[in-house]
C-alpha positions as CSV (number, residue, x, y, z in Angstrom):
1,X,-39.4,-35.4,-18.3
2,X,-39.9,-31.5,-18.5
3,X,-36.6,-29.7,-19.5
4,X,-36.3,-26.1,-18.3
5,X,-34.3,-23.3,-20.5
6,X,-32.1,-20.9,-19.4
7,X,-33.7,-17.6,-19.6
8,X,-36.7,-19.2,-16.9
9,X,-34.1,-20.7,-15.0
10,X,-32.0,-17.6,-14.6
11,X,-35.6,-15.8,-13.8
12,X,-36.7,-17.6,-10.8
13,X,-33.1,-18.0,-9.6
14,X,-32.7,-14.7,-9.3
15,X,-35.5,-14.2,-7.2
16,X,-34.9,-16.7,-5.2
17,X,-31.2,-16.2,-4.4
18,X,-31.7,-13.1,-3.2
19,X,-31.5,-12.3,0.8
20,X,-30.7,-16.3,1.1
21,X,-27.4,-15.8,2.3
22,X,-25.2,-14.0,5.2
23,X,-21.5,-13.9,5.5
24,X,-19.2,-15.0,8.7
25,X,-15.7,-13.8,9.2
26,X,-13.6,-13.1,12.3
27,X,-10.2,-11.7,13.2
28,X,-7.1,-12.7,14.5
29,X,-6.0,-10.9,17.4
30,X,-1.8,-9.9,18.3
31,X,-1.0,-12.9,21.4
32,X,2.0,-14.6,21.7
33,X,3.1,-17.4,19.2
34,X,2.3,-20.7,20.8
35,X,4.9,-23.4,20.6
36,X,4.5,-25.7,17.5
37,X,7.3,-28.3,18.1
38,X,7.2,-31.9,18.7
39,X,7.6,-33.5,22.1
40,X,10.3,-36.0,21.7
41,X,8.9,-39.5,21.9
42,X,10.9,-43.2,21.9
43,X,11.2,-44.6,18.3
44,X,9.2,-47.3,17.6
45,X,10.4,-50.9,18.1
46,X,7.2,-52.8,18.3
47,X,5.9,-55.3,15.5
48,X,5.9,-53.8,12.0
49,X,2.3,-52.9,10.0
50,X,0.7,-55.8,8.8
51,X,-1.2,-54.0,5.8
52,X,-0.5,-51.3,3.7
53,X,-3.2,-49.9,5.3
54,X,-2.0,-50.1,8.9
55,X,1.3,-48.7,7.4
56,X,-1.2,-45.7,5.8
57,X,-2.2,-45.2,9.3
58,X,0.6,-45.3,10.9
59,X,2.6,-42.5,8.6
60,X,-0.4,-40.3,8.9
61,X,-2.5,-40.6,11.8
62,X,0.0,-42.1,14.5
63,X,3.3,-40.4,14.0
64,X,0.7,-37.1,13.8
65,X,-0.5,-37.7,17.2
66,X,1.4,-40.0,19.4
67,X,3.7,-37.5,21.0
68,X,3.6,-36.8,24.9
69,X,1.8,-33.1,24.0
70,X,-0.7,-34.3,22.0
71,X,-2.7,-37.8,22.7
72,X,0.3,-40.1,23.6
73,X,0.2,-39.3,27.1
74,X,-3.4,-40.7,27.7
75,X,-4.9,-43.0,24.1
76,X,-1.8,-45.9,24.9
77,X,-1.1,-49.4,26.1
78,X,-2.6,-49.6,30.0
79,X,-3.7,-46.6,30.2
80,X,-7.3,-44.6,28.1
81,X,-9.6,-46.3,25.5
82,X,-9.2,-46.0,22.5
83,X,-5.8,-46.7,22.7
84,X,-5.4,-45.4,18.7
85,X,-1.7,-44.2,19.8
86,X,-0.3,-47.2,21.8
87,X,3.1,-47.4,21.7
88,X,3.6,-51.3,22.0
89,X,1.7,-52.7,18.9
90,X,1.1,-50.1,15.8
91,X,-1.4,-52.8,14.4
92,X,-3.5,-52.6,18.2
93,X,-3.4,-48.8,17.7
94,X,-4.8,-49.1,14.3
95,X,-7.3,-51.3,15.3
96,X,-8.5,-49.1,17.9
97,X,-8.5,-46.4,15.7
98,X,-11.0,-47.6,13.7
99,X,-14.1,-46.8,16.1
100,X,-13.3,-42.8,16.4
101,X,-12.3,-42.4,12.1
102,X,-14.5,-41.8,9.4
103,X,-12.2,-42.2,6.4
104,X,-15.4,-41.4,3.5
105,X,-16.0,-38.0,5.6
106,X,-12.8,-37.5,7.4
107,X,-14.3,-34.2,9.1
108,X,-16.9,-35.9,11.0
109,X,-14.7,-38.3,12.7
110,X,-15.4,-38.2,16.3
111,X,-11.0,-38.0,16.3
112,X,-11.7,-34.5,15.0
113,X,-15.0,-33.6,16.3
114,X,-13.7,-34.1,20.1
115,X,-10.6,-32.3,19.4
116,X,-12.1,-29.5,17.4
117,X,-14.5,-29.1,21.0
118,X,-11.5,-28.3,23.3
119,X,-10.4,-32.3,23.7
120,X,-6.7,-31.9,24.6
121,X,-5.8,-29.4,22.1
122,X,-2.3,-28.0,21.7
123,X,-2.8,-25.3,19.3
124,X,-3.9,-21.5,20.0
125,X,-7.4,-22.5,18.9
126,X,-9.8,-25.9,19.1
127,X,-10.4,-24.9,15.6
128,X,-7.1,-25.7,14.4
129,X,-6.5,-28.7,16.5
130,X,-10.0,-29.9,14.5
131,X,-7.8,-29.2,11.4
132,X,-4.9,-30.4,12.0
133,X,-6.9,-34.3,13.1
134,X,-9.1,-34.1,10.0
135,X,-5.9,-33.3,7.8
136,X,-3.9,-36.5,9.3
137,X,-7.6,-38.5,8.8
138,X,-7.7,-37.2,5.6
139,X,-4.1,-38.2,4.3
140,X,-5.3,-41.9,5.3
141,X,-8.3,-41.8,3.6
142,X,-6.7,-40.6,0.4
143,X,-3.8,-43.2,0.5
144,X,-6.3,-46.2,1.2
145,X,-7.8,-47.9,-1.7
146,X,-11.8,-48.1,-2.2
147,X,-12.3,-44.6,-0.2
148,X,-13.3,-42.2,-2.8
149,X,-15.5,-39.5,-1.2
150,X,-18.8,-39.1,-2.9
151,X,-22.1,-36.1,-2.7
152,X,-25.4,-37.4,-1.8
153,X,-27.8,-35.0,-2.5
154,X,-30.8,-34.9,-0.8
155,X,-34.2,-34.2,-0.6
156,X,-33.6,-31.0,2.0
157,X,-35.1,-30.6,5.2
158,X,-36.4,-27.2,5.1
159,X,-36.9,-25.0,1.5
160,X,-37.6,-21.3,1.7
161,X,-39.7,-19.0,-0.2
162,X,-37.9,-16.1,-1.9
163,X,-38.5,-12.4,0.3
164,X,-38.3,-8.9,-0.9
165,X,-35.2,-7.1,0.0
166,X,-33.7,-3.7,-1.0
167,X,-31.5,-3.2,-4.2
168,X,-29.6,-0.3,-5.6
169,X,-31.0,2.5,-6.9
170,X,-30.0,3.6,-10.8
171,X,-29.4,6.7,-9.6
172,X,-27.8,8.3,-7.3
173,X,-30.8,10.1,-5.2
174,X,-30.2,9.5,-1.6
175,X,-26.2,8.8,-1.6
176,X,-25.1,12.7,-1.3
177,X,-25.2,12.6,2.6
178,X,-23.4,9.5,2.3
179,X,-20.9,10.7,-0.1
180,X,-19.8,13.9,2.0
181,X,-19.2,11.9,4.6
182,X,-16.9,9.7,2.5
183,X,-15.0,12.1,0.7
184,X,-14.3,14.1,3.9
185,X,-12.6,11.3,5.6
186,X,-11.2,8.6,2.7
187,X,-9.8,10.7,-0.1
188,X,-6.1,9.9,1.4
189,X,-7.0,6.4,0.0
190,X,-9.9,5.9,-1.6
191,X,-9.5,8.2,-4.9
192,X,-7.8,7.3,-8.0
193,X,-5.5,10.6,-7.8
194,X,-4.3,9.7,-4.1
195,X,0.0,9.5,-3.5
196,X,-1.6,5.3,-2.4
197,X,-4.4,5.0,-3.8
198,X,-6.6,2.3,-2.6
199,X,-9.9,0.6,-4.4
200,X,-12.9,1.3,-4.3
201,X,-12.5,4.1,-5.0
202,X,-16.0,5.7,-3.4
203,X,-14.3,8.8,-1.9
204,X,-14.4,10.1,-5.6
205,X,-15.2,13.8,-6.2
206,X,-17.3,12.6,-9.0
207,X,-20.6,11.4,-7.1
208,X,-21.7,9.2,-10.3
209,X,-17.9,7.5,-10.1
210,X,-18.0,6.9,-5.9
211,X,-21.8,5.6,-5.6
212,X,-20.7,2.7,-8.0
213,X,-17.4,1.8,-5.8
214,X,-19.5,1.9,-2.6
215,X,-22.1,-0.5,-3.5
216,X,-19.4,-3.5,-3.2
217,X,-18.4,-2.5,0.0
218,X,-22.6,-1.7,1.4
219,X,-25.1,-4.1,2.4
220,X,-28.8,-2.2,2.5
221,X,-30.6,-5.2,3.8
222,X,-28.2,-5.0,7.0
223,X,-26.3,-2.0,7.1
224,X,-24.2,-3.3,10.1
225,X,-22.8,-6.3,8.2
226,X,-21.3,-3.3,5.3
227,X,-17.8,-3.9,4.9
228,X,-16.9,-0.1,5.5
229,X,-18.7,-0.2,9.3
230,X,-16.7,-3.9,9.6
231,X,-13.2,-1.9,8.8
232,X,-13.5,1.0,11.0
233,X,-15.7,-0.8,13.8
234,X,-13.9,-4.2,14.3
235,X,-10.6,-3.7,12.5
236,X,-9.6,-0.1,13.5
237,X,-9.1,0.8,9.3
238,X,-7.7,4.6,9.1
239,X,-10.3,5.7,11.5
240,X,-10.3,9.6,11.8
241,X,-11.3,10.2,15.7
242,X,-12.3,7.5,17.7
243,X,-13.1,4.0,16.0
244,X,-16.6,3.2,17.7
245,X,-17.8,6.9,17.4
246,X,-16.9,6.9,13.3
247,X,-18.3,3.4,12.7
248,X,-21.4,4.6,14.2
249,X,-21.6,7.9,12.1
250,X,-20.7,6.0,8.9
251,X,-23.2,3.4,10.0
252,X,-25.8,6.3,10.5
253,X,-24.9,7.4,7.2
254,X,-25.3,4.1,5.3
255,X,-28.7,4.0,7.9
256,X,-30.2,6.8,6.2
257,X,-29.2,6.0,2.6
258,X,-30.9,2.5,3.5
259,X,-34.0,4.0,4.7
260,X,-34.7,5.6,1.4
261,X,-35.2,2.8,-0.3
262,X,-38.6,1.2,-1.3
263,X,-37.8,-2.8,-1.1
264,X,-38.7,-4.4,-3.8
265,X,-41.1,-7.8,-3.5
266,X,-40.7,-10.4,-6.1
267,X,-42.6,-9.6,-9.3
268,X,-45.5,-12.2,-9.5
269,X,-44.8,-11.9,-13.2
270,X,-41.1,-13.9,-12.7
271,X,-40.9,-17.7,-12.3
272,X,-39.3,-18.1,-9.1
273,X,-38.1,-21.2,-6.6
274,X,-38.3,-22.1,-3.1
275,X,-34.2,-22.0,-1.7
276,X,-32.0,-22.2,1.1
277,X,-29.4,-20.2,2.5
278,X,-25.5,-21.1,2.3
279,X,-25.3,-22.6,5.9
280,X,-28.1,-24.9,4.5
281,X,-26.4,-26.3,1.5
282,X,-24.4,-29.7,1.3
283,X,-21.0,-29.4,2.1
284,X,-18.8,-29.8,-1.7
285,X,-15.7,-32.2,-1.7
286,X,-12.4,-30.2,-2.9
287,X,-12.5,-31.8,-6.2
288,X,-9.8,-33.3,-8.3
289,X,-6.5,-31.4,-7.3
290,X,-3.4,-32.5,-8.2
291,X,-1.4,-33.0,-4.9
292,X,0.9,-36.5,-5.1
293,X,4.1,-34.5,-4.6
294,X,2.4,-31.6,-1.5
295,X,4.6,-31.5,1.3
296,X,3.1,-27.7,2.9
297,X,-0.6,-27.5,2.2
298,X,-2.4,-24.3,4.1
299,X,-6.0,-24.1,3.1
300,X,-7.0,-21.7,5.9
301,X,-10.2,-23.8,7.3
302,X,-9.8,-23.1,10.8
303,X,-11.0,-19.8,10.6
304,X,-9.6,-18.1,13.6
305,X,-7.3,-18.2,16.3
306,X,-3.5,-17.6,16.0
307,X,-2.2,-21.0,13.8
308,X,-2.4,-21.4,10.1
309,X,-2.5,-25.5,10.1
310,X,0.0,-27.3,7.8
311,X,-2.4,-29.6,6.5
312,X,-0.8,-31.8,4.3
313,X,0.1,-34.6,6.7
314,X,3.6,-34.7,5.8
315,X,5.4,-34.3,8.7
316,X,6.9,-32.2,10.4
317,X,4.0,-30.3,10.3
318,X,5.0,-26.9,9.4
319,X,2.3,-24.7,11.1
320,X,2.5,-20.9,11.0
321,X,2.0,-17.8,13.9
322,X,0.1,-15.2,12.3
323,X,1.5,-11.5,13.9
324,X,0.0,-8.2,12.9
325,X,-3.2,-6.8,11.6
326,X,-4.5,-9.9,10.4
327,X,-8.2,-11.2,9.7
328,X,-10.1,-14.8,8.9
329,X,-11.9,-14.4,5.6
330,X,-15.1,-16.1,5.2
331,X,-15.2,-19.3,3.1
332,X,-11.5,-20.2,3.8
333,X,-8.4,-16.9,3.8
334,X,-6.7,-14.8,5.8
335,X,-6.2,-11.1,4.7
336,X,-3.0,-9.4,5.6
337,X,-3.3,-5.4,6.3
338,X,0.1,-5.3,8.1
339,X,2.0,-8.4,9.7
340,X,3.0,-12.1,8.3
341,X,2.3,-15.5,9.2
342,X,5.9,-17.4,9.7
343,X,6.6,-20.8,10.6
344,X,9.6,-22.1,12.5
345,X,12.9,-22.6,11.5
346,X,13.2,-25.6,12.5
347,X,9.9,-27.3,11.1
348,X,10.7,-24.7,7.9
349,X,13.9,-26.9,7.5
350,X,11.8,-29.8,6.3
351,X,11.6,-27.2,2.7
352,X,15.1,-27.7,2.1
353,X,14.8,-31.4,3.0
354,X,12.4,-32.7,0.5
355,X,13.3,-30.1,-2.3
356,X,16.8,-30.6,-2.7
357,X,16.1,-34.5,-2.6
358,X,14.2,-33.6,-5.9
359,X,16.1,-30.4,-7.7
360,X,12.7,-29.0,-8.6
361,X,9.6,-27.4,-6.9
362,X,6.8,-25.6,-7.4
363,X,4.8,-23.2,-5.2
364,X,0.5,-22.8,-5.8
365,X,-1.4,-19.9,-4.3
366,X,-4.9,-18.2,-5.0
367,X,-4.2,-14.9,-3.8
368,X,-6.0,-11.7,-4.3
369,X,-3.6,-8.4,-4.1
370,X,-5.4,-5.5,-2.2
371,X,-3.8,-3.2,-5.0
372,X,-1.6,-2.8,-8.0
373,X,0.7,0.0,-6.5
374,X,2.8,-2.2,-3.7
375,X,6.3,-2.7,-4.8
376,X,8.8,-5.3,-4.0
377,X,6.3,-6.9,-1.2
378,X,6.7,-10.5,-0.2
379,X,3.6,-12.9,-1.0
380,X,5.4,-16.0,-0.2
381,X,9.0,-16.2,1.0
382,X,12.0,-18.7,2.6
383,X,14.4,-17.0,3.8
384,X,17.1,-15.4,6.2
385,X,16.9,-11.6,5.5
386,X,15.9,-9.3,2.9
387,X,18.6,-10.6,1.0
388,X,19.2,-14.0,1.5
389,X,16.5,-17.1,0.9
390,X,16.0,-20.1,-1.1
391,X,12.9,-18.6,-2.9
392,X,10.2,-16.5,-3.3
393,X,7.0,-15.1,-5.0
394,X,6.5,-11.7,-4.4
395,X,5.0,-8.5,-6.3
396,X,6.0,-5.4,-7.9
397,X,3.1,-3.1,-9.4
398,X,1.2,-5.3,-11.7
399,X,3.6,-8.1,-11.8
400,X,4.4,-11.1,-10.3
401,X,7.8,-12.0,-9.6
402,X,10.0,-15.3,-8.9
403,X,13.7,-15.4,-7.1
404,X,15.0,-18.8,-6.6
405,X,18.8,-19.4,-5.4
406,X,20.0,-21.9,-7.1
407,X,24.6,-22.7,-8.1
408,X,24.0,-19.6,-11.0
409,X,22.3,-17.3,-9.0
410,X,23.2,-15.2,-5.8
411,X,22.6,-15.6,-1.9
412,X,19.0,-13.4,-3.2
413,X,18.3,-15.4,-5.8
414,X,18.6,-12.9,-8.0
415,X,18.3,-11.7,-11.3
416,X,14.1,-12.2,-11.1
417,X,11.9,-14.1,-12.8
418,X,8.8,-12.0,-13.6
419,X,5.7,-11.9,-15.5
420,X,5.7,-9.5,-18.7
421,X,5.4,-5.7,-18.4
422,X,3.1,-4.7,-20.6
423,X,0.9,-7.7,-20.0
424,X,-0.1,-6.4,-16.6
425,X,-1.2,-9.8,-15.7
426,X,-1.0,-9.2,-11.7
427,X,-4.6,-7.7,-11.1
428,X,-6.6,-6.6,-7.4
429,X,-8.8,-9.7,-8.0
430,X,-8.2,-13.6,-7.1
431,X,-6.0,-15.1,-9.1
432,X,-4.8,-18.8,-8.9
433,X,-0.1,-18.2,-9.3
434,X,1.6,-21.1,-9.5
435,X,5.9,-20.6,-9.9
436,X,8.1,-23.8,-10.8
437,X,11.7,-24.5,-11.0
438,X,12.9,-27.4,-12.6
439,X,16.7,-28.6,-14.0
440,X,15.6,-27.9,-17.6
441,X,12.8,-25.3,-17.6
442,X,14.5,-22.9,-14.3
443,X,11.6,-20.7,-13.4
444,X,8.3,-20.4,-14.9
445,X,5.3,-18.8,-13.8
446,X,1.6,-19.7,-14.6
447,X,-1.1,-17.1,-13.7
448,X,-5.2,-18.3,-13.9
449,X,-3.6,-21.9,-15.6
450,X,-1.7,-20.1,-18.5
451,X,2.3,-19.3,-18.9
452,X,3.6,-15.9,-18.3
453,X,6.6,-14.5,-18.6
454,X,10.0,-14.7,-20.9
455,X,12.0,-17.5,-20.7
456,X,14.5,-18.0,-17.3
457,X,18.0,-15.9,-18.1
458,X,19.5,-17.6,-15.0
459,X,21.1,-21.5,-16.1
460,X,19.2,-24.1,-13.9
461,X,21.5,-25.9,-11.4
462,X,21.4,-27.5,-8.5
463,X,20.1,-26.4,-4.7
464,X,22.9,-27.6,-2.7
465,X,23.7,-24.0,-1.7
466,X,19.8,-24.1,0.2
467,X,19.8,-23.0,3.8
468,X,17.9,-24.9,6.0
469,X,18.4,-22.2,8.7
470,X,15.9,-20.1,6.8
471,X,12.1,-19.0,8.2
472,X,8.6,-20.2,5.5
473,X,6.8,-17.0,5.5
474,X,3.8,-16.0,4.2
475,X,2.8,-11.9,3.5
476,X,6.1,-10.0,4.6
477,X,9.8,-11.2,4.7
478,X,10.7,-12.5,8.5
479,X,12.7,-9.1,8.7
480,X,9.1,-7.4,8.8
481,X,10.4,-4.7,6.1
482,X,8.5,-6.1,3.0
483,X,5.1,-5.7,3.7
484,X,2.4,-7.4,1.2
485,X,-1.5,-6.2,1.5
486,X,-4.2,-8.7,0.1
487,X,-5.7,-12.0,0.9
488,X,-4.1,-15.2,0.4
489,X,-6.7,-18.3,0.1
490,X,-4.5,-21.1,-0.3
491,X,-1.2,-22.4,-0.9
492,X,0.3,-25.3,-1.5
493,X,4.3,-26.6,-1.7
494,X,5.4,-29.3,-3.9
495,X,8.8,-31.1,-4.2
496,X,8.0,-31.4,-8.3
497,X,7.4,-29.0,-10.9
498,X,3.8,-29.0,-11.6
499,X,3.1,-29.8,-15.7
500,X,1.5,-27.4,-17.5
501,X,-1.3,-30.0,-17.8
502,X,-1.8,-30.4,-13.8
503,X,-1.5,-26.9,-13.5
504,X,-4.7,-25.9,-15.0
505,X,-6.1,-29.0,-13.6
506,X,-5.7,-27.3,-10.2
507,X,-6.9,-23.9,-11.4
508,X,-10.3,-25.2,-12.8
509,X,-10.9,-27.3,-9.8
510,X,-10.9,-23.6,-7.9
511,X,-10.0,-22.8,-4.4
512,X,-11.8,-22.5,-0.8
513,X,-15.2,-23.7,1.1
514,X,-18.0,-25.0,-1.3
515,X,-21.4,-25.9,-1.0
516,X,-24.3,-27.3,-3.3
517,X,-27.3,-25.5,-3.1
518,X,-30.6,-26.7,-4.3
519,X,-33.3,-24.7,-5.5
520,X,-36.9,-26.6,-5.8
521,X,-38.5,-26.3,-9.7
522,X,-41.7,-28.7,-8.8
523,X,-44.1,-26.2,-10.1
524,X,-42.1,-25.7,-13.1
525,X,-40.9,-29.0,-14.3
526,X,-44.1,-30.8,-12.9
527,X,-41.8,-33.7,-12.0
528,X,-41.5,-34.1,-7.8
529,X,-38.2,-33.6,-5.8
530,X,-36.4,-31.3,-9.3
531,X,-33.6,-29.4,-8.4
532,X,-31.5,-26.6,-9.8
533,X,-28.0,-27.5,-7.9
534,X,-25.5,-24.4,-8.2
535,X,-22.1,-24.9,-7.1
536,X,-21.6,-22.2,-4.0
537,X,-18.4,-20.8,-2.7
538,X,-18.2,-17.4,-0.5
539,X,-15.6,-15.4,-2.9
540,X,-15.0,-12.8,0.8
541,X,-16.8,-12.0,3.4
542,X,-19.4,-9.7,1.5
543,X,-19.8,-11.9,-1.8
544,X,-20.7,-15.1,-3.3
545,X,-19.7,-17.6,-6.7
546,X,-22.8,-19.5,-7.8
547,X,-21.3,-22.0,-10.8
548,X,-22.2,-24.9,-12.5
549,X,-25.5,-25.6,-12.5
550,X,-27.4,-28.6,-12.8
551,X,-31.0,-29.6,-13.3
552,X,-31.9,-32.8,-11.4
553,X,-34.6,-34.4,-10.2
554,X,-34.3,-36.9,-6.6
555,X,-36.3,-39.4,-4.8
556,X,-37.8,-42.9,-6.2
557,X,-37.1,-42.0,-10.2
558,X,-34.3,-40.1,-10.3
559,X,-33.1,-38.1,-13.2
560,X,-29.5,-38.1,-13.7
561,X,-27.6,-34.1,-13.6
562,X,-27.8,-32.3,-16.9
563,X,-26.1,-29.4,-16.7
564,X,-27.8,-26.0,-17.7
């Protein structure tokens, strides 16, 4: 076998990568908040599950769907096959069930894929009746025994050769028109000395300062996809005259800038491979999260519509109405610009429920804040008012801070838990926060896997003094007056402290939609079918994570990954 090093690796993957991918996204528009709750439905009084498996089934899949709004007025006893939610005989329905589940792939079961394409759904959007199936699927598959989820990587279909495309110049030639424009109309944001100011910060006086902020936010291959057209044409961002007429001059702008620019072809002197683009790739399982204790999972796959899914199976299912200036990030998020996504009291209620059964919690997010300047803003909250909850993660400048209410504390929660001042741990990047409270630890917060913060000067008690009267939120408080700005790309609830151990655990497995991508190396390793595999997630809607590489080779002799 031929090995390949690293410097000709990162050479032709570089090439290669290039132009291979695009980025999706959509937004959520303002409608009214569908109705989430449960149609009530007869308790069960047929004969009891045979298995543990049928009993699997029957916690997840059937209690998830057998209500009169959802498929228990047409899949039962006497009346539409498959009769997977019959109300007679939960060992028949299980049985049944069987034909329409894939419990290896519980996305492509033809339960989800017929829901997901307007079959009977009950939420604002097919897509989140699709995630809401495959997360009840899913919570079977992981409870039955001999269902581990495995990659096979193959041979693809279609491999493409790298194109040129148009970088950034070193300098600056070309970006002046651009730059007037942008300093005319963003400095009351987008300049470090601004009363808010907002990054990037390419409304800079300083030309040299603002032409390095824009490039994140410009895309010279397709100057339509740039993020600043995207804000001002399809999300209505600070606009200075009328939306469509100022996305069109900024686009103009960007047009011309674009324009100037020689693209550049692959140098025949680089070692380079044949690819494919993200939409291409194999679809990456979620990896090896620590989860036994979830009871609120919202991982954000549904990608638009109205309903964040509660996708942990446990039910109720505590689904959230997103409200405001709210948008579907690419790759799994939502950002918030103004608004919140809130859940129901009365599915909220189920918080209270299985956390004071336990006297501890803990609360996971990957968030990335928009900025470092927002000040008691509300990233994840339970609660009645601005001063009364049961807990919540919120943030203050560059820290991250922690009220839970517990017999030593007040109706607020308060004094705070918060990471340390001068460590300025909070940053305007994605960072995995996870906050626990336990009867001998209180509060502790863990930002990026590691400890922050001094230790809790509140006693731990108990959480008899929870309300279950209180609203989940996610990005404000559910009296609208503590606005948080950034994007939020999962979160999780559990009814146990995570260890420190299981904490990192979760933050190395990583967050969001992943793919493998495989770049061909035939005419370099001069073995047939080699692969460079990279590890693919799409960090926004405008950028990309390749990790973890792997050389590998596929097809009659196989060569087992070596990572690179």
């Amino acid at each position: 076998m031929m090995t390949l090093n690293k410097q000709s690796i990162t050479s032709f993957l570089l090439a290669s990568i290039v132009s291979l991918l695009t980025a999706c996204g959509g937004g959520a528009g303002n409608t009214q908040n569908p109705d989430l709750t449960l149609s009530e439905q007869s308790t069960y009084t047929g004969p009891p599950a045979a298995t543990q498996d049928v009993l699997l089934f029957q916690s997840s899949v059937w209690n998830g769907l057998k209500n009169l709004d959802r498929c228990g007025s047409c899949h039962v006893e006497g009346d539409q096959a498959p009769m997977f939610v019959r109300q007679d005989d939960v060992n028949a329905a299980y049985t049944a069930a069987n034909s329409v589940v894939n419990l290896v792939d519980p996305d492509q079961s033809l339960l989800v894929t017929k829901v997901a394409a307007g079959h009977n759904c009950w939420l604002s959007s097919n897509a989140a009746c699709g995630v809401a199936v495959a997360a009840y699927v899913e919570a079977w598959a992981n409870g039955s025994s001999g269902t581990t989820k495995t990659i096979d990587l193959k041979v693809p279909a279609t491999l493409r050769d790298p194109g040129e495309s148009k970088n950034f110049p070193a300098g600056t030639s070309g970006f002046s028109g651009l730059h007037s424009l942008l300093t005319q109309h963003c400095q009351d944001c987008h300049i470090g000395s601004s009363e808010t100011p907002q990054s990037p910060f390419f409304a800079s006086d300083v030309i040299d300062e603002a032409y390095e902020a824009a490039k994140s936010v410009m895309n010279l291959n397709l100057p339509p996809d740039s993020r600043m057209v995207v804000r001002l044409r399809d999300e209505f961002h600070n606009c200075w005259g009328d939306c469509a007429t100022d996305s069109a001059e900024l686009l103009s702008a960007i047009t011309v800038f674009s324009n100037s620019i020689t693209p550049d072809a692959v140098d025949p002197q680089l070692l380079f491979s044949k690819g494919m683009g993200l939409s291409e790739g194999i679809v990456a399982s979620g990896g090896s999260r620590y989860e036994d204790n979830v009871i609120a999972l919202y991982e954000f796959k549904s990608g638009s519509g109205t309903t964040v899914i509660d996708s942990s199976g446990v039910p109720p299912s505590l689904d959230l109405s997103l409200s405001g200036d709210i948008s579907w990030v690419g790759g799994w998020g939502i950002q918030i610009t103004s608004g919140k996504a809130q859940g129901s009291t009365t599915t909220s209620k189920k918080l209270t429920d299985l956390i004071r059964s336990t006297g501890e919690y803990s609360i996971e997010a990957w968030v990335a804040p928009a900025n470092v300047t927002q000040e008691d803003a509300r990233i994840v909250s339970y609660s009645g008012s601005t001063t009364t909850r049961n807990f919540m993660l919120g943030q203050t400048l560059y820290n991250y801070d922690f009220l839970n209410r517990n017999g030593n504390s007040d109706a607020n929660g308060e004094p705070s838990a918060s990471t340390v001042d001068d460590d300025e741990i909070l940053q305007a990047t994605l960072q995995h926060v996870v906050i626990t409270y336990d009867s001998v630890n209180g509060r502790r917060i863990y930002v990026n896997g590691e400890l922050n913060g001094d230790p809790d000067t509140v006693t731990p008690s108990n959480l008899n003094d929870w309300d279950n009267s209180f609203a989940f939120v996610l990005g404000n408080e559910v009296s609208n007056d503590r606005q948080w700005q950034g994007t939020i790309r999962m979160v999780a609830i559990h009814n146990r402290a995570l260890s420190s151990e299981q904490v990192v655990q979760n933050f190395e497995v990583g967050v969001g939609e992943k793919f493998f991508l495989l770049f061909n190396v035939d005419a370099h390793s001069g073995l047939e079918n080699s692969f460079v595999v990279f590890e693919v997630s799409q960090f926004d809607n405008y950028s990309y994570l390749f990790t973890n590489p792997v050389f590998i080779v596929i097809g009659e002799n196989p060569v087992a990954p070596q990572s690179l």
